[in-house]
Structures are given as C-alpha cells and as structure tokens.
C-alpha positions, 0 to 999 in steps of 0.5 A: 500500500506504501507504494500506492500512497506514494504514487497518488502524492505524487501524481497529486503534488504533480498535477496542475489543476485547471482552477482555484477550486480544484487546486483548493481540492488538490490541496487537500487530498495533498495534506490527507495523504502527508497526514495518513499513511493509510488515507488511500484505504476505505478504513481511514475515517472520516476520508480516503482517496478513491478513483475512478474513469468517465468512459466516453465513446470512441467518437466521443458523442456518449458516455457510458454510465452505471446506475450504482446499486447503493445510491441509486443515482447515474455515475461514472466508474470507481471506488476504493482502492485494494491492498494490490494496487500501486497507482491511484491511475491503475485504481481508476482503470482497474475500477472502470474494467470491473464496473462496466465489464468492457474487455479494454479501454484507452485510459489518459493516466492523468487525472482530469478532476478531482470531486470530495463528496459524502458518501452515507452508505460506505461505513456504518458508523457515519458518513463519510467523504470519498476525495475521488481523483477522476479520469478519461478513458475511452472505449474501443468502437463496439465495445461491449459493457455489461452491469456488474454486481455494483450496479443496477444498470450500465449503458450509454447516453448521448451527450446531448440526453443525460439521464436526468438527476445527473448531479452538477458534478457530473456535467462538470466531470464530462465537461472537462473529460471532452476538454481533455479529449479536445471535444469541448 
C-alpha cells in the first residue's frame, strides 16, 4: 500500500489543476495523504482517496454510465482502492474494467478532476467523504459493457440526453473529460 500512497502524492503534488477550486481540492487530498499513511484505504475515517474513469465513446458523442446499486443515482466508474494496487491511475482503470465489464479501454493516466463528496452508505458508523481523483478513458468502437454486481444498470447516453438527476458534478466531470479529449 506504501507504494500506492506514494504514487497518488505524487501524481497529486504533480498535477496542475485547471482552477482555484480544484487546486483548493488538490490541496487537500495533498495534506490527507502527508497526514495518513493509510488515507488511500476505505478504513481511514472520516476520508480516503478513491478513483475512478468517465468512459466516453470512441467518437466521443456518449458516455457510458452505471446506475450504482447503493445510491441509486447515474455515475461514472470507481471506488476504493485494494491492498494490490500501486497507482491511484491503475485504481481508476482497474475500477472502470470491473464496473462496466468492457474487455479494454484507452485510459489518459492523468487525472482530469478531482470531486470530495459524502458518501452515507460506505461505513456504518457515519458518513463519510470519498476525495475521488477522476479520469478519461475511452472505449474501443463496439465495445461491449455489461452491469456488474455494483450496479443496477450500465449503458450509454448521448451527450446531448443525460439521464436526468445527473448531479452538477457530473456535467462538470464530462465537461472537462471532452476538454481533455479536445471535444469541448
């Protein structure tokens, strides 16, 4: 785990966030990281460090989505980090393999944004807040998903015709996911 601690201070210290918040937030997860060897796993309480991808079509005009099981609300992939992995990016893919069960995907190892939000339900005792380091990845043409064990449903929408409830976030997210792609 040391390894992967190291890894996420240091693509965090490295990142150059696109504005004030985001540097505010990248801030943060710097100063929990220094102050807790374990901050990348879902132990540390009240905050861990999570990852995780949005999955844009090759052409870039959709994003493939899941309807998480626990919260019930669209989002992209992630989640907690495992004792086996060693870069917070690996985390990131590895996650969006699993939870959309494509067979590949072009990932940009770079992190596109960063999100801290509550998570009620990840610890019994209270809620807690995941700091999410947030990715690109792209899927190969005809790539085909399916709904994992965490999800309620998986698919593809235009970006033109999100579902709706999709959180400010997440339009911040894909926002930033096309300017990264040059789509913006």
């Amino acid at each position: 785990m040391k390894q992967l601690h190291d890894d996420a201070l240091a693509v965090l210290r490295a990142w150059t966030p696109p504005d004030a918040d985001q540097d505010r937030l990248r801030r943060r997860y710097v100063h929990h990281l220094e102050q807790n060897a374990d901050g990348m796993l879902r132990s540390c309480l009240p905050d861990h460090v999570t990852a995780g991808a949005l999955v844009l079509s090759a052409d870039g005009t959709e994003a493939l989505l899941n309807l998480h099981g626990k919260a019930r609300q669209w989002f992209a992939f992630g989640g907690h980090c495992e004792l086996d992995d060693t870069t917070l990016a690996g985390v990131a893919h590895r996650e969006a393999l699993e939870e959309s069960g494509l067979a590949r995907l072009d990932f940009d190892p770079s992190p596109v944004q960063l999100n801290e939000h509550d998570v009620p339900f990840c610890d019994p005792r209270g809620t807690v807040a995941h700091l999410d380091v947030r990715f690109v990845a792209v899927a190969p043409p005809g790539a085909e998903h399916r709904v994992s064990d965490e999800s309620l449903d998986v698919r593809w929408w235009p970006l033109d015709a999100l579902p709706d409830g999709l959180g400010s976030d997440m339009h911040d997210l894909i926002s930033a996911a096309r300017g990264r792609l040059g789509e913006a």
